[in-house]
C-alpha positions as CSV (number, residue, x, y, z in Angstrom):
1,X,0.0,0.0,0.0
2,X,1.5,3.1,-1.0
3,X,1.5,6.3,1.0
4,X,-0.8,8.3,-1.4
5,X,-3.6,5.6,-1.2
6,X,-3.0,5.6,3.0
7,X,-3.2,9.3,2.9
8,X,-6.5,8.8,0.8
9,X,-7.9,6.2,3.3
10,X,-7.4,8.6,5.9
11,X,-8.6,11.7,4.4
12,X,-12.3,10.0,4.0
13,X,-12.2,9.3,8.0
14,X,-11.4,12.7,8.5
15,X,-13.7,14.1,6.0
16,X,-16.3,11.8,7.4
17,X,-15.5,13.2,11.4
18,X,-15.6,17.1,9.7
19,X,-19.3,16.4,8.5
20,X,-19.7,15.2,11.8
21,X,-18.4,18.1,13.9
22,X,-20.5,20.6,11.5
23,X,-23.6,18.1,11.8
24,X,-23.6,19.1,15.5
25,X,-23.7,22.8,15.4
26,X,-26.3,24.5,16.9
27,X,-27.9,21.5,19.8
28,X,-25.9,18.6,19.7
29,X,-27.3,15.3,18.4
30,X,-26.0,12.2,20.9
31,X,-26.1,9.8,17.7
32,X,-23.3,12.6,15.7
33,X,-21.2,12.6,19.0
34,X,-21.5,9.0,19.7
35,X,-20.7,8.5,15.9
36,X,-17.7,10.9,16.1
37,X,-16.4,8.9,19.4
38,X,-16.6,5.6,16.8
39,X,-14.8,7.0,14.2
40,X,-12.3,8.5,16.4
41,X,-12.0,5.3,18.2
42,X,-10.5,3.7,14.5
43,X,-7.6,6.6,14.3
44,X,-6.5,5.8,17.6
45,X,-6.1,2.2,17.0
46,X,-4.7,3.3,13.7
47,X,-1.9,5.7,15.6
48,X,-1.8,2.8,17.9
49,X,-0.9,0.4,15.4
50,X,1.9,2.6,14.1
51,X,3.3,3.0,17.6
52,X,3.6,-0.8,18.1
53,X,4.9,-1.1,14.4
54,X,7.0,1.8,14.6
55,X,9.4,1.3,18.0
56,X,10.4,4.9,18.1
57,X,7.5,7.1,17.3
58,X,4.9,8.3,19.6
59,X,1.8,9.1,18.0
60,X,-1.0,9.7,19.8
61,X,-4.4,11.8,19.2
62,X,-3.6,15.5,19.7
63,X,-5.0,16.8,23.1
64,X,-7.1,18.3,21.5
65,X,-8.9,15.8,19.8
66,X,-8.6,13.0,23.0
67,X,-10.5,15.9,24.8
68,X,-13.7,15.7,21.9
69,X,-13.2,12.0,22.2
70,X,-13.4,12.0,26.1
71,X,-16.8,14.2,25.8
72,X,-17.9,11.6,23.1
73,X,-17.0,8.6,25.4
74,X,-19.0,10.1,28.7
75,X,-22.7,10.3,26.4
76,X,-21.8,6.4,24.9
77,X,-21.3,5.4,28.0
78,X,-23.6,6.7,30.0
79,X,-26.7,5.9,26.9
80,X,-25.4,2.7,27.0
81,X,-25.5,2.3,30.9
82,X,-29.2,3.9,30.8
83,X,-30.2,1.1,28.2
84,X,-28.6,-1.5,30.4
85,X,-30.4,-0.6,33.3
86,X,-33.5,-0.2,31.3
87,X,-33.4,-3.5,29.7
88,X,-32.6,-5.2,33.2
89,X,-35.8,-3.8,33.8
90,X,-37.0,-2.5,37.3
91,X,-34.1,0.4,36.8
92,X,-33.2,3.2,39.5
93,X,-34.6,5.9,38.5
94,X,-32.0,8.3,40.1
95,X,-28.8,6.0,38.6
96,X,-30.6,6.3,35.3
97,X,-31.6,10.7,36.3
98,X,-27.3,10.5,37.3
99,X,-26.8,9.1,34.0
100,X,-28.7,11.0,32.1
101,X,-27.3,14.2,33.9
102,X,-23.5,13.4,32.6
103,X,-25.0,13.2,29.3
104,X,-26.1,16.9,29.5
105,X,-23.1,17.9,31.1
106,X,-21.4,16.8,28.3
107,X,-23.4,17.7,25.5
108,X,-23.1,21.5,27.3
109,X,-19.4,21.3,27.2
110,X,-19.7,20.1,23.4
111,X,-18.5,22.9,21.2
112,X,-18.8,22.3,17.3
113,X,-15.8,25.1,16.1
114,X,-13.5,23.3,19.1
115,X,-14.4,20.1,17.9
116,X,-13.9,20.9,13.9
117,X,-10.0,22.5,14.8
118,X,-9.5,19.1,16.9
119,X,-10.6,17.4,13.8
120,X,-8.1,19.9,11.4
121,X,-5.2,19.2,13.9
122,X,-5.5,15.3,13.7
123,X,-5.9,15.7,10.2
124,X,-2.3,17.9,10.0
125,X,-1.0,15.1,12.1
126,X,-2.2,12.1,10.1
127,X,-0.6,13.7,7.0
128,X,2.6,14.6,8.6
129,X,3.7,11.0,9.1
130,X,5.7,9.0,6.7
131,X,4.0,5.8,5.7
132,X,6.8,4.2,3.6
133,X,8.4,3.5,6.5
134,X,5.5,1.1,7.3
135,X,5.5,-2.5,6.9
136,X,2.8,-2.0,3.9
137,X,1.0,-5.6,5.0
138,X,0.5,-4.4,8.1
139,X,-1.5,-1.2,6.8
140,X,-3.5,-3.0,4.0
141,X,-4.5,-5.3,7.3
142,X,-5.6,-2.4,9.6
143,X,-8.0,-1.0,6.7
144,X,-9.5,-4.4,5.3
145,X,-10.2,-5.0,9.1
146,X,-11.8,-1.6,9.6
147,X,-13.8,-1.9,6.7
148,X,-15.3,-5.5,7.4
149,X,-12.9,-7.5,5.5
150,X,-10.9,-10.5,7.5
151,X,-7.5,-9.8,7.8
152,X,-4.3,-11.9,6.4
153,X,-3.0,-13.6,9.6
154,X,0.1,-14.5,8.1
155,X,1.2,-11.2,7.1
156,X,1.3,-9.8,11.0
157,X,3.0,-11.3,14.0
158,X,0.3,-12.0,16.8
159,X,0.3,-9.8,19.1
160,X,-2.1,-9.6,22.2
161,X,-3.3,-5.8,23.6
162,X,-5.7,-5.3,25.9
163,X,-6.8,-1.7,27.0
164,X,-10.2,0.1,28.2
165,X,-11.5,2.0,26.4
């Protein structure tokens, strides 16, 4: 996989996560920011995938961005802990009223233009990084996987990661 078609990849995620950011201007939707928090969710693996192929770089999200990503993570979270307790049936109304509160407080802190330059500044950093350097197996695996397809075992090593989101 050559850089320019890496680069392309990448620039539809990030065109995709712009449209989001100007979808929520004005009230914020929770299905935009939730969406955003998915998409956002595949760059980091992707930077994280670089970090364990590249043994001396350090890419990460910009602040920036992990700060739009951390107000995306507290409404997923908390919708999905309100449909948990609602599906358990019987749930507390104050735990889901607590719930529902951090979902406010995070869609008040949302702000679309801070979000959209978070979105400019990963892109600047996605397009500053040299792909050639890249084992180009290893990048045709990340995308096939992120785009449904089963990946080619043989092509990376096994390794085993396990973080929280």
């Amino acid at each position: 996989m050559k850089s320019e078609e890496v680069k392309q990849l990448l620039k539809l995620k990030t065109d995709r996560l712009a449209s989001l950011c100007e979808r929520t201007s004005g009230l914020p939707n929770e299905t935009d920011i939730i969406s955003i928090r998915r998409e956002l969710k595949t760059v980091r693996s992707f930077l994280y995938m670089l970090r364990l192929n590249q043994s001396n770089s350090d890419y990460r999200l910009p602040s920036e961005t992990r700060r739009i990503y951390s107000l995306a993570k507290t409404v997923a979270t908390s919708r999905e802990n309100i449909e948990k307790l609602q599906q358990a049936g019987g749930a507390d109304p104050g735990a889901v009223k607590q719930y529902e509160q951090h979902i406010l407080e995070a869609m008040s802190e949302w702000k679309p233009q801070q979000a959209r330059q978070a979105i400019d500044k990963l892109t600047k950093v996605l397009f500053s990084i040299n792909y050639s350097k890249i084992q180009p197996a290893v990048l045709v695996n990340f995308f096939n996987t992120h785009n449904g397809e089963q990946p080619n075992e043989e092509a990376v090593p096994h390794t085993e990661v396990h973080f929280e989101d």
